[in-house]
DRENDOMI-503535 format. One record per residue: residue number from 0; y, x, z of N, C-alpha, C in turn. Coordinates in steps of 0.2 Angstrom, whole numbers, plus 5000, padded with zeros to 4 digits. Each point is the difference from the previous one (the first is absolute). Last residue first. Layout:
<atoms>
<atom NUM <Y X Z> <Y X Z> <Y X Z>>
...
</atoms>
This chain:
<atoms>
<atom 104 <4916 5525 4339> <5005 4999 5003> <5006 5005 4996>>
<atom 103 <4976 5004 4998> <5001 4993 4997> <5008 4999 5002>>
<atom 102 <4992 5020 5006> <5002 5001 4992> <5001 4992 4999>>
<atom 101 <4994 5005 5021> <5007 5001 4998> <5000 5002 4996>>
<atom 100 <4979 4992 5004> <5002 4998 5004> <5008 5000 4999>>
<atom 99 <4983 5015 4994> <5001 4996 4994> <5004 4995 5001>>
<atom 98 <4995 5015 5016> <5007 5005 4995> <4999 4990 4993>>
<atom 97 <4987 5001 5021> <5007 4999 5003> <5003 5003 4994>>
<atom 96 <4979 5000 4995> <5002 4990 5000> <5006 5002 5002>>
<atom 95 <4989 5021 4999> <5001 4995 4995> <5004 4993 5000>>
<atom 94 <4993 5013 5019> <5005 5002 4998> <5003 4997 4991>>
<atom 93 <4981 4995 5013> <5005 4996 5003> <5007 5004 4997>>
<atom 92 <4978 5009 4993> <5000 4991 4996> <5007 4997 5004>>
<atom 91 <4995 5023 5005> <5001 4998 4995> <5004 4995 4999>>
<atom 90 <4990 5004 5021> <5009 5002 4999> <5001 5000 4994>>
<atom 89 <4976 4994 5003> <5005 4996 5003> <5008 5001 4999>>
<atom 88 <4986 5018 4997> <4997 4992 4993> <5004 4995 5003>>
<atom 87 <4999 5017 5017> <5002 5003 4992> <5002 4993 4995>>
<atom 86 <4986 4997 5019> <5007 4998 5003> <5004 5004 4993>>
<atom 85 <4978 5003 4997> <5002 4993 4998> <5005 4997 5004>>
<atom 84 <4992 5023 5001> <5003 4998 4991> <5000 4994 5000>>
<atom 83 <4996 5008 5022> <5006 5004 4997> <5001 4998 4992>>
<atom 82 <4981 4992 5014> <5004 4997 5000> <5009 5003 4998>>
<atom 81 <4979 5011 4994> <5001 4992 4998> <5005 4998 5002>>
<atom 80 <4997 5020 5009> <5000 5001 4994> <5002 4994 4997>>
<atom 79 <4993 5000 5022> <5006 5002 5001> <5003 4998 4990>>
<atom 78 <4974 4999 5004> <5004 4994 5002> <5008 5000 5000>>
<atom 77 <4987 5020 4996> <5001 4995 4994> <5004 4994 5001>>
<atom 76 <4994 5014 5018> <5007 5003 4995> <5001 4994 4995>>
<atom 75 <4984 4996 5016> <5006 4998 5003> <5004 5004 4994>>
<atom 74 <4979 5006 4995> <5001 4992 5001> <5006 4997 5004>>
<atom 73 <4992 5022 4999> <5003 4999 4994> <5001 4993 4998>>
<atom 72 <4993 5006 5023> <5007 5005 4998> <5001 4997 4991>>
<atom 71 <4979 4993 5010> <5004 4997 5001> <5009 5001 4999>>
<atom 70 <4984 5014 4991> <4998 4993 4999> <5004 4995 5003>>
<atom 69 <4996 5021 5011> <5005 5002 4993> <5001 4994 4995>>
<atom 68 <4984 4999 5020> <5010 5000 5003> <5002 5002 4994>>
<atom 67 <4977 4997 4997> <5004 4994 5002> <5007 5002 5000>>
<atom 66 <4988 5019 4996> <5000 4996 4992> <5005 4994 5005>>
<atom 65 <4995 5014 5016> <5004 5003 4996> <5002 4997 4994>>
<atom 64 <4982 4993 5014> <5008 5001 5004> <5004 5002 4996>>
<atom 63 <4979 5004 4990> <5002 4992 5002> <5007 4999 5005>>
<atom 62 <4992 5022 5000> <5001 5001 4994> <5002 4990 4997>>
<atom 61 <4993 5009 5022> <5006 5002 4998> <5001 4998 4992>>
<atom 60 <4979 4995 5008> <5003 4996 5004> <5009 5001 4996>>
<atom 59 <4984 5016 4993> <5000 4992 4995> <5005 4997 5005>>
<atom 58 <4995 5020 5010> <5004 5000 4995> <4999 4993 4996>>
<atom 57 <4988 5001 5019> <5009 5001 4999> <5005 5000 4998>>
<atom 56 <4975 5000 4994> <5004 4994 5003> <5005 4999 5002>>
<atom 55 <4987 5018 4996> <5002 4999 4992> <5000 4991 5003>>
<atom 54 <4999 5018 5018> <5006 5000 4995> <5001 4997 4993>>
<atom 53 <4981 4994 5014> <5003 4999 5002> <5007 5001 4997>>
<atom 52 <4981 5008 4992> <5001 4990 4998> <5006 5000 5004>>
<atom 51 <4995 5023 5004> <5001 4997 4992> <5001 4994 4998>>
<atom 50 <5003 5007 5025> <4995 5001 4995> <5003 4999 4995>>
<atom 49 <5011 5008 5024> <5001 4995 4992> <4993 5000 4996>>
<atom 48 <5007 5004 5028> <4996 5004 4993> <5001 4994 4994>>
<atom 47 <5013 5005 5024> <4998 4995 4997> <4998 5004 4993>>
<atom 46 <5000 5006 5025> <5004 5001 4996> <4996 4998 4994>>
<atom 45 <5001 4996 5029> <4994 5002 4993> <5006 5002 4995>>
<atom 44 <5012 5004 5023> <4995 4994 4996> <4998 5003 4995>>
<atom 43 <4998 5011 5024> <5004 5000 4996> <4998 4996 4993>>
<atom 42 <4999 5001 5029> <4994 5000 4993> <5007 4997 4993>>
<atom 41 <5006 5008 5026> <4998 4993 4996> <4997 5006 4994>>
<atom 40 <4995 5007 5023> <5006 5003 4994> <4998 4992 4997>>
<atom 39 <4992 4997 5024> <4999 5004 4995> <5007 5001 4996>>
<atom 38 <4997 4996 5027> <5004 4998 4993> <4996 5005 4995>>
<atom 37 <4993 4990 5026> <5000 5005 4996> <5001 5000 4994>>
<atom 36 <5004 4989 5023> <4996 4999 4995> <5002 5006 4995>>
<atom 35 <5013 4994 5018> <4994 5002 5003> <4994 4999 4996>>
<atom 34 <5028 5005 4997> <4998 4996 5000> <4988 5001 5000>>
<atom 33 <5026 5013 5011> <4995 4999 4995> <4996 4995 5000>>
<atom 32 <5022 4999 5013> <4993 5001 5002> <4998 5003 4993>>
<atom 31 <5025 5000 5009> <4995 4997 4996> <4995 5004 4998>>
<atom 30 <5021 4989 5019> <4994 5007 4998> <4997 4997 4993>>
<atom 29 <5023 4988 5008> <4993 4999 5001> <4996 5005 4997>>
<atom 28 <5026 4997 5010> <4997 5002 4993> <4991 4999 5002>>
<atom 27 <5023 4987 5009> <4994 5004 5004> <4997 5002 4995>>
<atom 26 <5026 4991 5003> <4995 5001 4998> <4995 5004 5002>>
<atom 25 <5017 4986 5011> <5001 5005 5002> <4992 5000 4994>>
<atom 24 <5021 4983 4998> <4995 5001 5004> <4998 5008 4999>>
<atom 23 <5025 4985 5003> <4996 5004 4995> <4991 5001 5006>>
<atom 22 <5016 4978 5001> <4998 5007 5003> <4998 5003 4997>>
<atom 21 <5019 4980 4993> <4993 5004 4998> <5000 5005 5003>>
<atom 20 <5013 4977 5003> <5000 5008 5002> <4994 5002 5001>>
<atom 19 <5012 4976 4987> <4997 5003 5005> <4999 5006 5000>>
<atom 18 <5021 4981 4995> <4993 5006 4996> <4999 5004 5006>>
<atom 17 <5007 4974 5002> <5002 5008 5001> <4994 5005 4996>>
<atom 16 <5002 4973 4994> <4999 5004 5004> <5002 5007 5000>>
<atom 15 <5005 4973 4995> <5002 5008 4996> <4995 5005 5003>>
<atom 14 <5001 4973 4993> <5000 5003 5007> <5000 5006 4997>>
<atom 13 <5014 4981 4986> <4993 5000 5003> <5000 5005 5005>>
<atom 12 <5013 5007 4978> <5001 4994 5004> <4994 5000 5005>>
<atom 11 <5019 5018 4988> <4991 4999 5002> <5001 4992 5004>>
<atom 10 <5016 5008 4983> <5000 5002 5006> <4995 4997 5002>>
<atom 9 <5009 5008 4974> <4999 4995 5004> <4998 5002 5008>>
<atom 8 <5017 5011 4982> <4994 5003 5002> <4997 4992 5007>>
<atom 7 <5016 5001 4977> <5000 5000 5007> <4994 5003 5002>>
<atom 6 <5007 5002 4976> <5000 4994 5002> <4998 5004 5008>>
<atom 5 <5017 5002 4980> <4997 5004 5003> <4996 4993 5005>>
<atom 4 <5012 4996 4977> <5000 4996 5007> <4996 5007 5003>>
<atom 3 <5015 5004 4977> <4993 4997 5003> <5002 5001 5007>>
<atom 2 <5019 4997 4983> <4999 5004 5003> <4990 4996 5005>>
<atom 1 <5018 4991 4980> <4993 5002 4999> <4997 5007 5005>>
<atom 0 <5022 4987 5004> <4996 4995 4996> <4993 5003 4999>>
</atoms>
């Protein structure tokens, strides 16, 4: 009743071909020239100088990135916050009407 169907292995329809016979070839290694211009050294890069406006704009920058994201972190807690004491206030008021509910009866 519940033994699964193993399924066939289907048979090629249409024109089949033979597999073909691969000659190995014979690799040639190519000499390597130097090249006919003349390589300098790269040139090492500049390294970044801070000024004082400069670091007293990093730090501001950081310091605004820091006030936003904490501002928005206490504005989803509080949002969580609210909605925790008004699904609260809710199991209140409905837990009342269901006990007032079997005292009337």
């Amino acid at each position: 009743m519940l033994r699964p169907k193993i399924p066939t292995m289907p048979t090629p329809t249409g024109r089949v071909t033979p597999p073909t016979v691969v000659e190995p070839t014979a690799v040639v290694r190519a000499s390597h020239t130097p090249p006919a211009y003349p390589t300098e050294p790269a040139r090492p890069r500049p390294t970044v100088q801070l000024t004082p406006g400069t670091a007293l704009a990093l730090v501001g920058g950081g310091t605004a990135v820091v006030l936003v994201v904490g501002a928005v972190l206490v504005s989803l807690l509080l949002a969580v916050a609210v909605t925790g004491a008004s699904v609260a206030v809710c199991a209140v008021v409905l837990r009342s009407l269901l006990a007032s509910e079997a005292k009337r009866r």
